[in-house]
Legacy VTK file of the C-alpha trace (Angstrom):
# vtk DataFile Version 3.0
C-alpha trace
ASCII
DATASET POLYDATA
POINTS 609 float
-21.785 -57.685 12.003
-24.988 -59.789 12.087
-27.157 -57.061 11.172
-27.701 -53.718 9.314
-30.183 -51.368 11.078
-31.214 -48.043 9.623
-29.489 -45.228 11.121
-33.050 -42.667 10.386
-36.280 -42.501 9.095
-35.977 -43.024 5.335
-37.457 -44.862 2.315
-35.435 -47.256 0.465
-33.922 -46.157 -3.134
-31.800 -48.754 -3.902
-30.673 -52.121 -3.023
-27.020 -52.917 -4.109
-26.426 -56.511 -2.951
-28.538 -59.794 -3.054
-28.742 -62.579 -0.663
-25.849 -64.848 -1.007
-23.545 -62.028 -1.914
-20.059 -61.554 -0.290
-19.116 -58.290 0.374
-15.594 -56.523 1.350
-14.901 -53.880 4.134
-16.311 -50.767 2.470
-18.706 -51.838 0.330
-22.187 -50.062 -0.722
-24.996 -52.259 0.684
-27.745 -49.631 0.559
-29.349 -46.187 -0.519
-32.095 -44.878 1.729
-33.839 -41.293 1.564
-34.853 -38.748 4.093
-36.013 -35.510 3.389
-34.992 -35.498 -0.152
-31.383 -36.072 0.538
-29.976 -39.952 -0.279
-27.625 -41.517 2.227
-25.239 -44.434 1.604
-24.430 -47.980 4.454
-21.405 -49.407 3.785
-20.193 -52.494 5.451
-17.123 -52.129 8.224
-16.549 -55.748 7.738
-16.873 -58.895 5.698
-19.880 -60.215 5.093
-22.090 -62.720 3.310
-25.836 -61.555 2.817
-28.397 -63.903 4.379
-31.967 -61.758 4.264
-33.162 -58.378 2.992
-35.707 -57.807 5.675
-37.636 -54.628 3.170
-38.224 -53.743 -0.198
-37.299 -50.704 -2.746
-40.024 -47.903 -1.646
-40.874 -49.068 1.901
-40.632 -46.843 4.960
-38.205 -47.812 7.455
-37.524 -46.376 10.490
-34.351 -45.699 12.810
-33.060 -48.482 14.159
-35.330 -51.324 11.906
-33.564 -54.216 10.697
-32.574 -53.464 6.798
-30.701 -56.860 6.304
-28.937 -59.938 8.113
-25.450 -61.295 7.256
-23.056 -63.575 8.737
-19.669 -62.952 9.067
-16.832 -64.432 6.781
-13.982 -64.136 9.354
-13.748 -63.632 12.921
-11.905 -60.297 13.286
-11.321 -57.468 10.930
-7.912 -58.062 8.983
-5.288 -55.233 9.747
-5.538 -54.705 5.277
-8.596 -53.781 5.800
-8.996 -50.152 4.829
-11.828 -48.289 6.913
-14.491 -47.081 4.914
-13.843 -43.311 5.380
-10.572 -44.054 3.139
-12.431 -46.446 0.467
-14.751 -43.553 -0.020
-11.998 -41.432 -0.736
-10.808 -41.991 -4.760
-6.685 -41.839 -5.319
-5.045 -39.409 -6.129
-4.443 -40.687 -9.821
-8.117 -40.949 -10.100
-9.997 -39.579 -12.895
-11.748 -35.907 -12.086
-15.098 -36.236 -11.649
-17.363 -34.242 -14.153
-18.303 -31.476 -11.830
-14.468 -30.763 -10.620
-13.378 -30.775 -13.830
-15.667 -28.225 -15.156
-14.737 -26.054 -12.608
-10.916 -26.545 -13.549
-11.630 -26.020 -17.089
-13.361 -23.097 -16.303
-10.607 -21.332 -14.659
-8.424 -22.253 -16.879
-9.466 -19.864 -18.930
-9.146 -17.014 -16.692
-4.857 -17.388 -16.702
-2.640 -16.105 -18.988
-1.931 -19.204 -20.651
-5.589 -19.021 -22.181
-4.622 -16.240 -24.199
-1.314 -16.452 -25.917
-1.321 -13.798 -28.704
-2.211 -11.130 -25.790
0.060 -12.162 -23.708
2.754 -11.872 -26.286
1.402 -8.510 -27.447
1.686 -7.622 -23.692
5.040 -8.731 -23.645
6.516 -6.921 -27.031
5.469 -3.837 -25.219
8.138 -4.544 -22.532
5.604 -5.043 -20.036
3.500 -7.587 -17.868
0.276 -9.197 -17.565
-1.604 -8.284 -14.428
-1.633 -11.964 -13.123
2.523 -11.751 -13.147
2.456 -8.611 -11.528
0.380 -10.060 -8.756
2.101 -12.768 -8.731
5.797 -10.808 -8.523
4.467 -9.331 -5.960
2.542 -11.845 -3.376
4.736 -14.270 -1.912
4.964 -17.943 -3.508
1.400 -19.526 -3.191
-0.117 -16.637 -0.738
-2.797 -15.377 -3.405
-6.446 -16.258 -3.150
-8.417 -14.832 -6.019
-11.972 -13.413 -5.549
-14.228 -13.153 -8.436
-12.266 -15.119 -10.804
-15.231 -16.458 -12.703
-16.627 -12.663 -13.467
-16.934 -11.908 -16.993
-18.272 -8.577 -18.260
-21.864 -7.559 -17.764
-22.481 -8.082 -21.400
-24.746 -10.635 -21.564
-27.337 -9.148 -24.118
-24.806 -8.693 -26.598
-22.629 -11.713 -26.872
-22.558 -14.758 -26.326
-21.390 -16.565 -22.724
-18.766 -18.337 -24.189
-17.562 -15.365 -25.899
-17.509 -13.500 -23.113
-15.719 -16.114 -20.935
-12.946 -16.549 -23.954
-12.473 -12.443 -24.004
-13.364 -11.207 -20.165
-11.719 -13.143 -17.696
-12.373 -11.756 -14.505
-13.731 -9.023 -16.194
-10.506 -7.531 -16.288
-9.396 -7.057 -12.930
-7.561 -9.908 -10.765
-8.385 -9.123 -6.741
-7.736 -10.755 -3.928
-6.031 -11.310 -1.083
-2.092 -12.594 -0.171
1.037 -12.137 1.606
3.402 -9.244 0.644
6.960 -9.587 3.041
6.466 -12.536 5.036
9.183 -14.266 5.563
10.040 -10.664 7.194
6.980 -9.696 9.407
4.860 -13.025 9.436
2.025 -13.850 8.185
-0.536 -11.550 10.000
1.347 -8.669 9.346
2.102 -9.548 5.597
-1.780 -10.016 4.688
-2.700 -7.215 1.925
-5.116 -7.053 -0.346
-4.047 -7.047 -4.110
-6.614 -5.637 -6.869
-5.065 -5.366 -10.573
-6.807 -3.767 -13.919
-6.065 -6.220 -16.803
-5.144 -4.011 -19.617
-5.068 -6.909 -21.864
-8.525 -7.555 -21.587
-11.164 -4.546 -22.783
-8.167 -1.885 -21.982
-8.163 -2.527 -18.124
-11.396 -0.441 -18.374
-13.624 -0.529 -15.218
-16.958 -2.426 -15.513
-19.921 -3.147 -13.664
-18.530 -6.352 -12.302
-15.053 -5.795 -11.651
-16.180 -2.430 -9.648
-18.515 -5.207 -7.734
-15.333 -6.785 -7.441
-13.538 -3.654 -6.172
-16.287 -2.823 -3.174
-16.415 -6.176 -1.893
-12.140 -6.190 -1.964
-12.182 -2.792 -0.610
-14.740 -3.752 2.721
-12.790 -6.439 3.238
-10.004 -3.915 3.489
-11.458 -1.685 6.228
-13.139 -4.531 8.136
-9.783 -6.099 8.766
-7.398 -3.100 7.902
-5.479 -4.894 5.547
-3.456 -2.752 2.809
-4.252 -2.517 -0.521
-1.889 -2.583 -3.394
-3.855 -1.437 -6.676
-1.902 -1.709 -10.070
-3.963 1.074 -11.753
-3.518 0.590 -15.487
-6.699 1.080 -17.408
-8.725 3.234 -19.740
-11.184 4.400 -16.920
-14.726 3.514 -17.184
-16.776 1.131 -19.547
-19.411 2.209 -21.730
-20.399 -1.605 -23.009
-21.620 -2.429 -20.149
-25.057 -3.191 -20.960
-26.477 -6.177 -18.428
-28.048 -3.416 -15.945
-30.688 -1.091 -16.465
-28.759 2.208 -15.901
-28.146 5.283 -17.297
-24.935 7.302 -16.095
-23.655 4.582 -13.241
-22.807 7.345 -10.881
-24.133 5.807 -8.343
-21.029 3.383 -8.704
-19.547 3.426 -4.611
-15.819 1.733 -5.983
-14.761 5.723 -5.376
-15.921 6.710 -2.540
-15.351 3.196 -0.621
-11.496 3.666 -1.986
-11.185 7.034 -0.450
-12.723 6.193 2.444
-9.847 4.095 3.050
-7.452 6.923 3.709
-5.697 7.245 6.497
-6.966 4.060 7.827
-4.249 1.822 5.565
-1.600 1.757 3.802
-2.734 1.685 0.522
-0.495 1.849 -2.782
-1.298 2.471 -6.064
0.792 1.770 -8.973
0.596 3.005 -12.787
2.047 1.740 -15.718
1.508 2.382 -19.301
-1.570 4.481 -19.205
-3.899 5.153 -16.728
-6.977 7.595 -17.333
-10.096 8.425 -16.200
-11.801 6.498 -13.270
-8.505 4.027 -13.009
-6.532 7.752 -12.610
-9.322 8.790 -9.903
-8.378 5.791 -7.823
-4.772 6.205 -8.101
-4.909 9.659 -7.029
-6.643 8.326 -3.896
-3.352 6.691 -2.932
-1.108 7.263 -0.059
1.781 6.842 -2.542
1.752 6.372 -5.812
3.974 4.211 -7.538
4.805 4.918 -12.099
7.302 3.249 -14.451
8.952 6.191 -17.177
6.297 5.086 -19.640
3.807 5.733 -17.726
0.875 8.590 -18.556
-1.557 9.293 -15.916
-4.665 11.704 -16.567
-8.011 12.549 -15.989
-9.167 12.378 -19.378
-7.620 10.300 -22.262
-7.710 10.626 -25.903
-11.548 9.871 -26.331
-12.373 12.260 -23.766
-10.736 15.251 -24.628
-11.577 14.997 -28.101
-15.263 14.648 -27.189
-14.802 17.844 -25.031
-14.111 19.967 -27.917
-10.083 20.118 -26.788
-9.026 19.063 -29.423
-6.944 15.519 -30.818
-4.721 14.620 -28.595
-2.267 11.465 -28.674
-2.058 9.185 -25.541
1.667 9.780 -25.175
1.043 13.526 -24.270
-1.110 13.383 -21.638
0.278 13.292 -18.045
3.934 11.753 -19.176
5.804 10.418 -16.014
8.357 12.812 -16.302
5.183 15.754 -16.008
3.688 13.889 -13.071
7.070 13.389 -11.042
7.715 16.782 -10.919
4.142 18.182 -10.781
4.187 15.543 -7.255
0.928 12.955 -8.806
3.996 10.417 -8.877
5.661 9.864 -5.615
8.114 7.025 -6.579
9.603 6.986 -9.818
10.803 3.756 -11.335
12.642 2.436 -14.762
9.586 -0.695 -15.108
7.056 -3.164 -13.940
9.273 -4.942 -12.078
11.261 -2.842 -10.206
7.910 -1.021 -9.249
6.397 -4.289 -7.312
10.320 -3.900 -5.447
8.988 -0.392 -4.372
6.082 -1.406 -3.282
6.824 -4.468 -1.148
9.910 -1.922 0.442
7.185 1.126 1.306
4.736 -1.500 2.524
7.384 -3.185 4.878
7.540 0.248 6.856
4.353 0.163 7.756
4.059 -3.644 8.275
6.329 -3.699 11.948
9.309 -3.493 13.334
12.529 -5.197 11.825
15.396 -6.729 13.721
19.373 -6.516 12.934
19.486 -3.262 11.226
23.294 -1.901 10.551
24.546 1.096 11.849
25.858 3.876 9.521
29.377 5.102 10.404
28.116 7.960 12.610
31.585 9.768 12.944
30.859 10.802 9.232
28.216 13.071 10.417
30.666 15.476 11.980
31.497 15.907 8.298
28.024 17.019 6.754
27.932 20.209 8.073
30.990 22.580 5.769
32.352 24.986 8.294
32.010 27.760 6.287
28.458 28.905 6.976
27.354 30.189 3.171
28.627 26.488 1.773
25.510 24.649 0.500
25.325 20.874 0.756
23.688 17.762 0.877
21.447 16.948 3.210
20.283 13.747 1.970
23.594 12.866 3.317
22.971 13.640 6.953
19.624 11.535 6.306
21.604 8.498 5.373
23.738 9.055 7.724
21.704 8.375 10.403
19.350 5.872 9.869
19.847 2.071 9.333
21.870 0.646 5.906
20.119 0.613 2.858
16.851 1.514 4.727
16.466 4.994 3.158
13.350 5.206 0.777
12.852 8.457 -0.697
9.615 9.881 -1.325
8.706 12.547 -4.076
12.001 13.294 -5.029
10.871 15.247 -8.169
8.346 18.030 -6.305
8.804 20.088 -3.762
12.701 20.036 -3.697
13.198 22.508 -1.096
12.722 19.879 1.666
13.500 16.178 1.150
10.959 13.437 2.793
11.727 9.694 3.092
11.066 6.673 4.813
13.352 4.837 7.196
14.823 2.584 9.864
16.226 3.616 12.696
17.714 0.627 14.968
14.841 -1.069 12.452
12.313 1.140 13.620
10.095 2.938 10.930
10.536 6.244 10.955
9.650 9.340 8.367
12.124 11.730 7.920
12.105 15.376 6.636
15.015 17.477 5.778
15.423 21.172 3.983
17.407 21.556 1.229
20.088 24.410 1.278
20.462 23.506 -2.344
17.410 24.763 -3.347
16.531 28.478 -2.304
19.618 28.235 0.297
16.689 25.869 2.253
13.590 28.695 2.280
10.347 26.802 2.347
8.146 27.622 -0.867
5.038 26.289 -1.408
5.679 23.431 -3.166
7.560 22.607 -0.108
5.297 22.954 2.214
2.981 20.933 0.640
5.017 18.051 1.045
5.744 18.108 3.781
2.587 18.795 5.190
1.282 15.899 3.329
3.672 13.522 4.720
3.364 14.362 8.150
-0.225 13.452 7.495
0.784 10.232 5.940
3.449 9.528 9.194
0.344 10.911 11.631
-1.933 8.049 9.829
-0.140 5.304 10.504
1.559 5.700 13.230
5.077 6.119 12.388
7.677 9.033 14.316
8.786 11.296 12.956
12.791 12.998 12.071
13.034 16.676 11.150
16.485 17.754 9.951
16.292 22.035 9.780
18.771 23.817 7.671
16.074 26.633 6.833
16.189 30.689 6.711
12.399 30.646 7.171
9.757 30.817 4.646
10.227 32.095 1.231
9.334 35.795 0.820
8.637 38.550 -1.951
5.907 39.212 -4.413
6.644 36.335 -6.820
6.123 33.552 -3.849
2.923 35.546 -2.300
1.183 35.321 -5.920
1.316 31.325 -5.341
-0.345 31.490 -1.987
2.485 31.115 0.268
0.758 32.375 3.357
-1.934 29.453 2.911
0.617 26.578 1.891
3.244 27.397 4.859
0.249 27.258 7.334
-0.357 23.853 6.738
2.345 22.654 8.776
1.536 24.581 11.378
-2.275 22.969 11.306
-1.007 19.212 10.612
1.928 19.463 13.362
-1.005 20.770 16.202
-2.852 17.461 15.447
0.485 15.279 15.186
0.198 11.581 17.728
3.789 10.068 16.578
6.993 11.165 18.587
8.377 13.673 16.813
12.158 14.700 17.230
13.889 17.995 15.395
17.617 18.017 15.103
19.156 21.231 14.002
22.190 21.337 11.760
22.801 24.892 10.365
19.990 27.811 10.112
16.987 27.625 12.586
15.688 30.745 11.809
12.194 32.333 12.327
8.761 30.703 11.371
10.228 27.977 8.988
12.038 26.753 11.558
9.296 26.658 13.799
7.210 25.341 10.762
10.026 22.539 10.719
9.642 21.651 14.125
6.097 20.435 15.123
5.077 24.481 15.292
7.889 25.614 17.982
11.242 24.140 19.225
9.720 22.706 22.248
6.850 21.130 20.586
8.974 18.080 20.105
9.974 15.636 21.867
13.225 17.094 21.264
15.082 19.680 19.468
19.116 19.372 19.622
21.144 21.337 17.697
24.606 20.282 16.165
27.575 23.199 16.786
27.244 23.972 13.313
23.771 25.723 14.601
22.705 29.547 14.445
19.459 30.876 15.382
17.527 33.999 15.163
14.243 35.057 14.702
14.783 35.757 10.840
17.985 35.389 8.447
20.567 37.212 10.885
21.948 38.909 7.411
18.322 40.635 7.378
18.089 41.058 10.584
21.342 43.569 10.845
20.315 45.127 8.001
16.788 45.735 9.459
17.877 46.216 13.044
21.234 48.070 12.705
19.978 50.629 9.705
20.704 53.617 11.193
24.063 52.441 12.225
25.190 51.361 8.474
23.548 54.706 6.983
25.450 56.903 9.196
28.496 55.171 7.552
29.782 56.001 3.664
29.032 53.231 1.297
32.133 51.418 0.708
34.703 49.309 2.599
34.010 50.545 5.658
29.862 49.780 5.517
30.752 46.392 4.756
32.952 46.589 7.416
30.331 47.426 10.263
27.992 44.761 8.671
30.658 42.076 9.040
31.201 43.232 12.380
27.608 43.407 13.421
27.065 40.052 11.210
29.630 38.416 13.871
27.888 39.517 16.930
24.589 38.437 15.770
26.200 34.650 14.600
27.833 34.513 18.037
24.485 35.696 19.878
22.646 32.588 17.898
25.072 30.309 17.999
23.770 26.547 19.407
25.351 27.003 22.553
23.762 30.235 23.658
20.365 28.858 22.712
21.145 25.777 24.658
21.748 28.401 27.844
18.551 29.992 27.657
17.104 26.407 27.359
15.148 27.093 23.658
16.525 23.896 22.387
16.891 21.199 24.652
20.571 20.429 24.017
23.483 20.579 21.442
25.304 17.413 20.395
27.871 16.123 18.942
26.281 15.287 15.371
27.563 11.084 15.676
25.596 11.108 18.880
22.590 11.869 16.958
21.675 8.258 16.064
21.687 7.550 19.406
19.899 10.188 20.760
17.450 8.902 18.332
17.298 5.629 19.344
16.871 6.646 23.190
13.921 8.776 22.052
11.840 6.563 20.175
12.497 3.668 22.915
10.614 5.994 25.719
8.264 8.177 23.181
4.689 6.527 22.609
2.383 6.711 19.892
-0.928 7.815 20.686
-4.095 6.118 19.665
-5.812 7.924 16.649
-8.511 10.719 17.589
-10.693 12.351 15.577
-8.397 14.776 13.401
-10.448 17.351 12.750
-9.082 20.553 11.544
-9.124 22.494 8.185
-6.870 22.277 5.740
-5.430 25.656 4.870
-4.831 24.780 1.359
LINES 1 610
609 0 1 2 3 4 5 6 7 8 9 10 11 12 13 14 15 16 17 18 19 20 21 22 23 24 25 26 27 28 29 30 31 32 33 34 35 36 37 38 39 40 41 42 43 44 45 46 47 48 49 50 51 52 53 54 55 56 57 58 59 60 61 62 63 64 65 66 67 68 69 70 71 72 73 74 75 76 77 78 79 80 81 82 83 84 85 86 87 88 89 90 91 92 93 94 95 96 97 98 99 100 101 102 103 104 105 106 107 108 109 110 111 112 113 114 115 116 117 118 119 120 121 122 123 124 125 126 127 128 129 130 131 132 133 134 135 136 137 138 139 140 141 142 143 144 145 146 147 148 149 150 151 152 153 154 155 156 157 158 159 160 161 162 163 164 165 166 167 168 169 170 171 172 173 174 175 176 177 178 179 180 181 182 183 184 185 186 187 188 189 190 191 192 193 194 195 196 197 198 199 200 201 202 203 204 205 206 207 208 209 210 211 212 213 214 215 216 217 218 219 220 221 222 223 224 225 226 227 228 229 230 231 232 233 234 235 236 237 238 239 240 241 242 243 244 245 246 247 248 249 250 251 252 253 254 255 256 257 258 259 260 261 262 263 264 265 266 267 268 269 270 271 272 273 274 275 276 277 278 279 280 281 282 283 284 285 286 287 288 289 290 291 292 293 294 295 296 297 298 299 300 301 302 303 304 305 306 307 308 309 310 311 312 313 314 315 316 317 318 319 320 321 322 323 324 325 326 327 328 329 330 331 332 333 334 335 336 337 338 339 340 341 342 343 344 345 346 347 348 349 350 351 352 353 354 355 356 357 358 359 360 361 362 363 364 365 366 367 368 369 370 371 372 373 374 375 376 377 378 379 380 381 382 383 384 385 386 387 388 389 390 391 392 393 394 395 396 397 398 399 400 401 402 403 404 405 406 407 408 409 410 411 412 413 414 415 416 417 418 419 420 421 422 423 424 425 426 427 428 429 430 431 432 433 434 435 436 437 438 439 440 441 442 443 444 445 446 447 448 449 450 451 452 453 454 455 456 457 458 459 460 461 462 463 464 465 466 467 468 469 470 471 472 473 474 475 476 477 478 479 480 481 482 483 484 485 486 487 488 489 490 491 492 493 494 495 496 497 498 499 500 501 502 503 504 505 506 507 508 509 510 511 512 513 514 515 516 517 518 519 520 521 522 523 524 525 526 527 528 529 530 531 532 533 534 535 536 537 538 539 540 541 542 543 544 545 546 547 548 549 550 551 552 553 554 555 556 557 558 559 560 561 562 563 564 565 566 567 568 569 570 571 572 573 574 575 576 577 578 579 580 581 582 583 584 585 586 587 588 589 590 591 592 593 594 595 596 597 598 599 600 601 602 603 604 605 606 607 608
């Protein structure tokens, strides 16, 4: 190096050395500026200064001599560090001033910030939002967005006030990984949104709602999930930054909804959860509540400023209300076993899993009792068939008359439905129908096949079940199955009788993509008892009441069992075969390895309910 030329058009700022001076690898020589922007020459070897060639304020141009120097050695020495690394400071540095605002500054945003909530949090036996997020994101996944937020409260307190008692403006969002180490990191990426309760009652302000919509596009654009821990006292009246009168213009809700059916999305409630936070979680595919949770439309405030009278927190939408009612889909003992639930229900919808175990299939030969009127289990059959530890039950607390879970099969995802001869001896009420209409949907969404396991005499009849509407719920599967694009397989254990058993099977027996039957099967086009009693009425009229009516009905009871029996129906090819039940697994397996799922359509139809 003999001379420093300027690399641009610039005027000279600053001269750092003198002629004479000896300078090291690295050094700053000179500060020039072009277009209001300074720029820095440093030497690339050692040097002793000989002639500045302009002045401070002169106009150079590129490529003009700036200064000449001789060399001090011959060749660089191999110590010499290059000046990309000098420019760099160590590690054990001192923060600049600008990076350690920043830290500062987000420091107060975390838990450790505010000790005396945190412990008030944690004497109510439950969580901060942050741990929650972080219990359920994998180690060192999370990116926050809109950690610096505080509430739009500007023209009433102070910044720093607002920064010590806002963080976030009570709701931590962003995006992380939820089951990686299982399905990779593509398929783990969710997004992760969180009401603070801690901090103005989880309530929902102008800011973290910004925070919400800009979470929630994300969301569609890229069809993430979205886990939302719901807690909160709905929305914000101090709120006070924007010139607004109502704030129903607010999109959060109808940008939330608008993700249905497109992702998973999971909402979770704990402690309570009113209002607009309650509006959201309703919007969930599945909703998530510890036992102390209360979820409602309207808390304390509200209904007593409706005129409804004074009402305590603790009475409003109790968990043990909502599970049965069907608001609470998953019902769990605290925070931490409900982040468990959700990472399990988002893992079926995240891909397939390898190395499931097998149940011990023989014991399905068992299920079935062989005396026909003998209720039993049939959560057992559903465990029975699918993968280990892979059942996950869904709404266990409404709708009892048919069970629906998640599974693996062969570590396939897979939604199962099953009637419940414990309840009603397996008729389909309402209630019933419901769910399972409304989990078809959810299987139909996102593209998971489906199992239906039919122990049913039909659809629940008489005056009592008409005045709830049966004829409207029942239809619903009927609509939802016509618009169905997963596989869907029907296996029938015991009773296949009539329209329930057509509701339980995609809308007819060959609407599947199979229908077996186990031996155990009878079929008929309504409960065979009513059907001799209907059909054969003459017959048992023309007989004295007694032993020897009962006698004729037994007799013409028989018949009617033999004439439905699985084999007969198998013969006349309404059912496409009948198996031995610990071949069912595998017919399953075969099934889903040659069944497709069709690419979504527009669904357009019409609820009946």
């Amino acid at each position: 190096m003999n001379a420093l030329r300027s690399p641009l058009a610039a005027q000279i700022v600053e001269w750092k050395v003198a002629p004479g001076d000896e300078v090291g690898v690295g050094d700053l020589l000179i500060v020039l500026e072009s277009m209001k922007m300074e720029h820095e020459l440093r030497t690339d070897a050692r040097v002793r200064v000989l002639a500045l060639q302009y002045s401070v304020g002169e106009s150079v141009q590129a490529g003009d001599v700036l200064m000449t120097c001789e060399p001090l050695e011959s060749a660089r020495r191999e110590a010499d560090v290059a000046p990309e690394a000098n420019a760099c400071e160590s590690s054990d540095a001192p923060l600049r001033a600008d990076l350690q605002r920043l830290m500062d500054r987000h420091a107060k945003t975390l838990d450790a910030a505010r000790p005396d909530a945190v412990a008030r949090r944690h004497a109510q036996g439950q969580r901060t939002a942050r741990e929650n997020v972080g219990d359920l994101c994998d180690a060192g996944s999370f990116i926050e967005y809109g950690a610096l937020a505080v509430a739009a409260q500007r023209s009433r307190r102070s910044e720093q006030d607002l920064i010590d008692h806002t963080p976030a403006d009570g709701m931590v969002t962003g995006i992380g990984s939820i089951n990686g180490t299982l399905h990779g990191p593509e398929s783990s990426r969710a997004v992760v949104m969180a009401y603070d309760a801690t901090v103005l009652a989880g309530t929902q302000g102008m800011r973290n709602h910004q925070k919400t919509d800009r979470l929630l596009g994300i969301a569609l654009d890229q069809q993430l999930p979205v886990v939302l821990f719901a807690e909160g006292g709905g929305g914000r009246p101090g709120d006070t930054d924007m010139p607004i009168v109502a704030g129903l213009h607010v999109g959060t809700f109808a940008s939330f909804a608008r993700l249905s059916g497109q992702v998973p999305v999971v909402g979770i409630a704990s402690g309570r959860c009113f209002a607009g936070n309650a509006a959201l979680l309703g919007c969930c595919d599945v909703v998530i509540a510890t036992r102390n949770s209360h979820i409602g439309m309207g808390g304390p405030a509200m209904i007593e400023g409706g005129g409804l009278g004074v009402v305590r927190s603790e009475h409003i939408g109790p968990s043990p209300v909502q599970h049965a009612n069907g608001v609470i889909d998953v019902l769990v003992e605290d925070e931490p076993q409900a982040v468990v639930a959700a990472r399990r229900y988002l893992s079926f919808f995240q891909g397939r899993l390898a190395g499931g175990v097998a149940p011990e299939v023989q014991a399905l030969r068992h299920v079935v009792p062989e005396n026909r009127l003998r209720v039993y289990d049939t959560v057992l059959a559903m465990a029975g068939l699918v993968d280990v530890g892979s059942l996950f039950p869904l709404r266990t607390g409404f709708g009892v008359g048919i069970h629906t879970a998640l599974a693996r099969i062969d570590g396939r995802a897979v939604g199962l439905i099953a009637n419940n001869p414990m309840h009603l001896g397996g008729a389909i009420d309402p209630d019933a129908a419901d769910k399972a209409a409304r989990f078809m949907q959810l299987c139909n969404a996102h593209g998971l096949p489906m199992v239906s396991l039919v122990d049913t005499p039909g659809f629940m009849v008489g005056p009592d079940i008409e005045a709830q509407a049966q004829v409207r719920h029942v239809s619903r599967l009927f609509v939802g199955a016509a618009r169905l694009r997963v596989p869907f397989f029907s296996v029938v254990m015991r009773k296949g009788y009539g329209l329930g058993a057509m509701g339980m099977t995609a809308g007819g027996f060959h609407a599947p993509a199979f229908t077996v039957a186990w031996p155990s099967a009878e079929f008929g086009a309504m409960g065979l008892e009513g059907a001799v009693r209907l059909g054969y009425r003459k017959e048992l009229e023309s007989v004295p009441e007694g032993p020897q009516r009962e006698a004729l009905f037994d007799r013409l009871l028989a018949q009617q069992v033999a004439n439905g029996a699985a084999i007969q129906m198998a013969t006349t090819l309404e059912i496409d075969a009948v198996i031995d039940p610990a071949q069912t697994r595998d017919w399953l397996i075969k099934g889903l390895a040659g069944a497709k799922v069709r690419e979504p359509g527009v669904a357009r139809f019409i609820d009946t309910w």
